[in-house]
C-alpha positions in Angstrom: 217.3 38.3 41.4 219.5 39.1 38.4 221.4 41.8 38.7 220.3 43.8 35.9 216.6 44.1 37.8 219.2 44.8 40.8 219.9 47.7 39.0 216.6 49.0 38.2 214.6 50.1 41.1 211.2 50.0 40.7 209.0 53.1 40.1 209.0 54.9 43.6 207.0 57.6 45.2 207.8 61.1 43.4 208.8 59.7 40.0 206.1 60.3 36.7 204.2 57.3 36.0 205.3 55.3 32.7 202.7 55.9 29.8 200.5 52.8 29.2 197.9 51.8 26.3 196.3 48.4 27.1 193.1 46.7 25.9 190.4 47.2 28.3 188.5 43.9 29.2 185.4 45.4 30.4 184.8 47.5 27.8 185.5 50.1 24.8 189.5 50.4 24.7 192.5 50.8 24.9 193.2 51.7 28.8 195.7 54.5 29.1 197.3 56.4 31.8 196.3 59.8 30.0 192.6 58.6 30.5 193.0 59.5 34.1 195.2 62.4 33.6 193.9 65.7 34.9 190.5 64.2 35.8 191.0 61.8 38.6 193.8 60.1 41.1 194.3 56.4 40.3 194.7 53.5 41.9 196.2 50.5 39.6 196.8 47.4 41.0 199.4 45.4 38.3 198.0 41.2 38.8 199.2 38.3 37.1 197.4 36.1 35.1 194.5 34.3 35.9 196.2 31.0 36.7 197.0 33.1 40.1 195.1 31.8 43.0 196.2 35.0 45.4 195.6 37.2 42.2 191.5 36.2 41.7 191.0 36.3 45.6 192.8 39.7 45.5 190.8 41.0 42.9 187.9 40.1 44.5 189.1 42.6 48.0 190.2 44.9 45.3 187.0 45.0 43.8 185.1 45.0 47.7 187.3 48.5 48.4 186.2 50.3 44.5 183.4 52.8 45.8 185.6 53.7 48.9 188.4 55.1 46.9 185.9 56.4 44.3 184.3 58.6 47.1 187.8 59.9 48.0 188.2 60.7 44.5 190.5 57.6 43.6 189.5 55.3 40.3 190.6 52.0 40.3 192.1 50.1 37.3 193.3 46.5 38.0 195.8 45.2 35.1 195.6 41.4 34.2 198.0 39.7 32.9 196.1 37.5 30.3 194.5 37.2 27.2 191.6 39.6 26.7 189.2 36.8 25.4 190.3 34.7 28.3 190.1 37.5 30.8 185.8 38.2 29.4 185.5 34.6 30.0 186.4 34.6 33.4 185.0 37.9 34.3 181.9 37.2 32.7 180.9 34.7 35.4 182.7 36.4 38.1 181.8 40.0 37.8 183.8 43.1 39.0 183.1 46.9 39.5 186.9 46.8 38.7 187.6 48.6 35.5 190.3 45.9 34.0 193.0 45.9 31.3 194.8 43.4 29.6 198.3 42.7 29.5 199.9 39.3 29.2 203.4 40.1 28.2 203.2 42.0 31.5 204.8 45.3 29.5 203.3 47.6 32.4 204.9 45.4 34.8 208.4 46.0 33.1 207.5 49.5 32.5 206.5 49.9 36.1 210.3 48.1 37.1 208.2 45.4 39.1 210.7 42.9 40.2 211.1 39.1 38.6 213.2 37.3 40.7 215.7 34.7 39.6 214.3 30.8 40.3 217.5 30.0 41.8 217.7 26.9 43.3 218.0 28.8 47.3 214.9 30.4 45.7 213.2 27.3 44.6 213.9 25.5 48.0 212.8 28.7 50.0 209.7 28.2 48.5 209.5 24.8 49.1 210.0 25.3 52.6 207.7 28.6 53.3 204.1 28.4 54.9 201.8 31.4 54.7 198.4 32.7 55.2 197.9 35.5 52.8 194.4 36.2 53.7 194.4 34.9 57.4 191.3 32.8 57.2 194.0 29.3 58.1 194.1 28.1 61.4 197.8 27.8 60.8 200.2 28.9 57.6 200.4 26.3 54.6 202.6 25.1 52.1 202.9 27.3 49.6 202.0 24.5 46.6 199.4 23.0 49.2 197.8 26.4 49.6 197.8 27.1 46.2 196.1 23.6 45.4 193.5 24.0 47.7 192.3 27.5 46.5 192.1 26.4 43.4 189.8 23.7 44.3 187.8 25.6 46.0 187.5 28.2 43.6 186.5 25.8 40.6 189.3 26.7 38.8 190.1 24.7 35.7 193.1 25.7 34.1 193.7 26.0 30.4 196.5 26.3 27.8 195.9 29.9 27.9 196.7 29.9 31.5 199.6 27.5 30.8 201.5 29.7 28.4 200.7 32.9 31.1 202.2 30.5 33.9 205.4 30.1 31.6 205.7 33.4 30.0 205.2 35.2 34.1 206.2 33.1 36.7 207.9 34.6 39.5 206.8 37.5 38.7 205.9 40.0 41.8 202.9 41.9 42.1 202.0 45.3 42.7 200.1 48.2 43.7 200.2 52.1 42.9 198.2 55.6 43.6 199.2 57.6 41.2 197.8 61.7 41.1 195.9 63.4 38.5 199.3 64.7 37.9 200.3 61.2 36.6 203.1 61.2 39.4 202.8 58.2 41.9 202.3 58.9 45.6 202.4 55.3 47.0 203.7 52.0 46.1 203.7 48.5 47.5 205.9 45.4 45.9 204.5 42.0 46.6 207.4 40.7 49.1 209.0 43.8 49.8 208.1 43.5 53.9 208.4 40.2 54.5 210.2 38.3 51.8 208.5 35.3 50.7 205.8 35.1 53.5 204.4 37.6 51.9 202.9 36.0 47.9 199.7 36.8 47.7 199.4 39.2 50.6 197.2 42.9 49.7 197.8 45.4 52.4 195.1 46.0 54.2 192.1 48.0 53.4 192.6 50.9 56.1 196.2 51.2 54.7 195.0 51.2 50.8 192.4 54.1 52.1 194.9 55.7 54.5 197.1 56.3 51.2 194.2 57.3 48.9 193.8 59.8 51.6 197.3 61.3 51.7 197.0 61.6 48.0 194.2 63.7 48.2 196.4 66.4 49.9 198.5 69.1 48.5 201.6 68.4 47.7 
């Protein structure tokens, strides 16, 4: 990681959420944070793009968990890191109760101080080298690029220059997740990696600890 995202620690728990304005995909836009703002708690979930294997699987849990955190008073917003066009396309055939913004530059993703690692080359072998099992449906962890492969086989996936530009313009970028108050001040946070280094890509937490922390939000400060 280079050390000027050393430097900048993510947003944590306790600090104001950074102001947003993104086009919406599912919908009349823009997305902003002042849409949620003395109305309801939010939970935004900050994807890459589309080309993302773990990132369309997630959003399909994501999606799954929507009315339980709306009846605890929590609205979900998952952010996309792709073209709007391209993201209607996709979402089109794979619909989501998600409400979904755009963002391919990933700005809320440097506004949010998500990490990017450095590729170095420890990094690049490290990942050469790690198995995992992000959703624990594999008899046994994978390859990483063997993983990846097979998901997207499975999924039908054909990948397009849009998603080729995403891949160049994003990757290695982290992921992330956020409950944020009415107040606009976040109450929870969890960083793709943060637990268990790279075994971790493409891991959500689970449901019960997503609801656990909708919960605690729900209580007075």
């Amino acid at each position: 990681m280079s050390s000027a995202s050393m430097m900048a620690m993510p947003v944590s728990p306790g600090e104001p959420a950074p102001e947003f304005e993104l086009p919406a995909v599912d919908g009349p836009g823009p997305v902003t944070l002042g849409d949620y703002r003395g109305k309801s708690n939010l939970f935004l979930a900050l994807m890459v793009g589309l080309w993302c294997p773990f990132c369309r699987r997630q959003l399909v849990q994501l999606g799954a968990m929507e009315d339980k955190l709306k009846a605890l008073g929590v609205q979900s917003l998952a952010v996309v890191a792709t073209d709007p066009v391209h993201a209607r396309v996709y979402f089109r055939f794979r619909p989501t109760k998600l409400r979904l913004a755009s963002d391919p530059a990933l700005s809320i993703h440097r506004a949010f101080r998500v990490p990017k690692p450095e590729p170095t080359p420890e990094m690049m072998q490290a990942m050469g080298e790690i198995r995992v099992n992000p959703f624990g449906d594999l008899p046994e962890p994978m390859p990483l690029q063997e993983l990846s492969a097979k998901l997207t086989a499975e999924d039908g996936y054909a990948g397009t220059p849009n998603d080729q530009a995403d891949i160049e313009r994003q990757w290695p970028q982290l992921k992330a997740l956020y409950m944020i108050d009415r107040d606009g001040i976040v109450r929870w946070v969890d960083i793709e990696c943060q637990e268990e280094g790279l075994a971790g890509i493409g891991k959500l937490p689970s449901e019960d600890v997503i609801l656990q922390a909708a919960r605690a939000m729900a209580m007075p400060h």
